[in-house]
C-alpha positions as CSV (number, residue, x, y, z in Angstrom):
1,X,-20.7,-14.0,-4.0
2,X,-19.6,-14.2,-0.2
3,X,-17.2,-16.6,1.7
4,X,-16.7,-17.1,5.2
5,X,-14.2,-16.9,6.5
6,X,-12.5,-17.5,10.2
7,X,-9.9,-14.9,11.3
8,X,-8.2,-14.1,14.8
9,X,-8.3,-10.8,16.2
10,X,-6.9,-9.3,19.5
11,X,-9.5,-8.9,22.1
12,X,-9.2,-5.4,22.3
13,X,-9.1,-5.0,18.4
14,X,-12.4,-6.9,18.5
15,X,-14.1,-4.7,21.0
16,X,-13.2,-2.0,19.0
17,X,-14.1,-3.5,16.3
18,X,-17.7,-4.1,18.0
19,X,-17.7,-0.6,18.7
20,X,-17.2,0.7,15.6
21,X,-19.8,-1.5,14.1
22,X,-22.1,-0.7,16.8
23,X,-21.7,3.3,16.5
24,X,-22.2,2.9,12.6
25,X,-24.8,0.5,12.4
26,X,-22.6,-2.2,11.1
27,X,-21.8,-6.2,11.4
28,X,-18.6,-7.0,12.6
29,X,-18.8,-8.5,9.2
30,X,-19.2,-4.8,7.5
31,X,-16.5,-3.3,9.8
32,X,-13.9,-6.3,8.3
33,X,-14.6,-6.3,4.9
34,X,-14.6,-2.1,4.8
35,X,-11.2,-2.2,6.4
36,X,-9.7,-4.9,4.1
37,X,-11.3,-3.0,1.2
38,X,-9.5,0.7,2.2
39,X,-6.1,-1.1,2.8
40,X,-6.5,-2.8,-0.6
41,X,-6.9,0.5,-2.0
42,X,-4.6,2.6,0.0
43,X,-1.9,0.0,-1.5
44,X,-3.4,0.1,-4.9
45,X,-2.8,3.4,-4.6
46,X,0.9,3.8,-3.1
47,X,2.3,1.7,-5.9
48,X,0.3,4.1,-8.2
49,X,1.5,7.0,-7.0
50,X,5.3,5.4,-6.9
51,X,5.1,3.9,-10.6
52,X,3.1,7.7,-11.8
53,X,6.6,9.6,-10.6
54,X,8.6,6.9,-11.9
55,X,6.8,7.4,-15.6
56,X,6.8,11.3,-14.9
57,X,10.7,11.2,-14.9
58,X,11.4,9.0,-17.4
59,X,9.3,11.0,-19.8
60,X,10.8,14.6,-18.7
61,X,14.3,12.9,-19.3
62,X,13.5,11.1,-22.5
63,X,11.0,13.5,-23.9
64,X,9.0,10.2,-24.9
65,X,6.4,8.2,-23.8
66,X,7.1,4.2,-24.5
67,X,4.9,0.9,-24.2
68,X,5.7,0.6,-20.5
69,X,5.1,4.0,-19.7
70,X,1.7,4.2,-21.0
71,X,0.8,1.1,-19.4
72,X,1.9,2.7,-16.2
73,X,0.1,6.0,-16.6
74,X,-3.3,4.0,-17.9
75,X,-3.2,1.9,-14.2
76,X,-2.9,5.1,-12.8
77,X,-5.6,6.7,-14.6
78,X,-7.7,3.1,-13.6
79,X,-7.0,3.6,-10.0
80,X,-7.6,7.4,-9.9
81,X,-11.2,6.7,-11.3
82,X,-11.9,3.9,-9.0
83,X,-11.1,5.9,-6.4
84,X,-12.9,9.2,-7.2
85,X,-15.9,7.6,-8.4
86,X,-14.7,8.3,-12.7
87,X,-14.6,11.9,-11.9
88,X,-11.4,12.1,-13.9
């Protein structure tokens, strides 16, 4: 499912925006949604990363893995395979 939606860009974010689109055979549309989509993921990810030293640490100082932990390292683990396609 789609939904429109009305947003307001820069004009000079918009022509490159246009550019873009035009270079790589996309809708302004296409250009939008692929940028909201990598910054979702670069986030996603960020926060993944953070929480994956965080659990590192409190394993190598506790020697255990709790109920938090693993929920930490399975989110990462969820991440890392959406973002390499389940090569993990």
């Amino acid at each position: 499912m789609k939904m429109k939606v009305q947003i307001s860009l820069d004009d000079d974010l918009m022509v490159r925006v246009d550019n873009f689109a035009s270079r790589n055979y996309m809708s302004r549309s296409g250009v939008v949604n692929q940028a909201c989509l990598s910054y979702l993921i670069t986030n996603e990810l960020q926060f993944a990363i953070k929480d994956m030293a965080l659990s590192m640490r409190k394993i190598a100082d506790t020697g255990e893995v709790d109920v938090e932990t693993r929920i930490q390292l399975e989110d990462f683990e969820r991440i890392t395979k959406m973002i390499t396609g389940g090569l993990v």
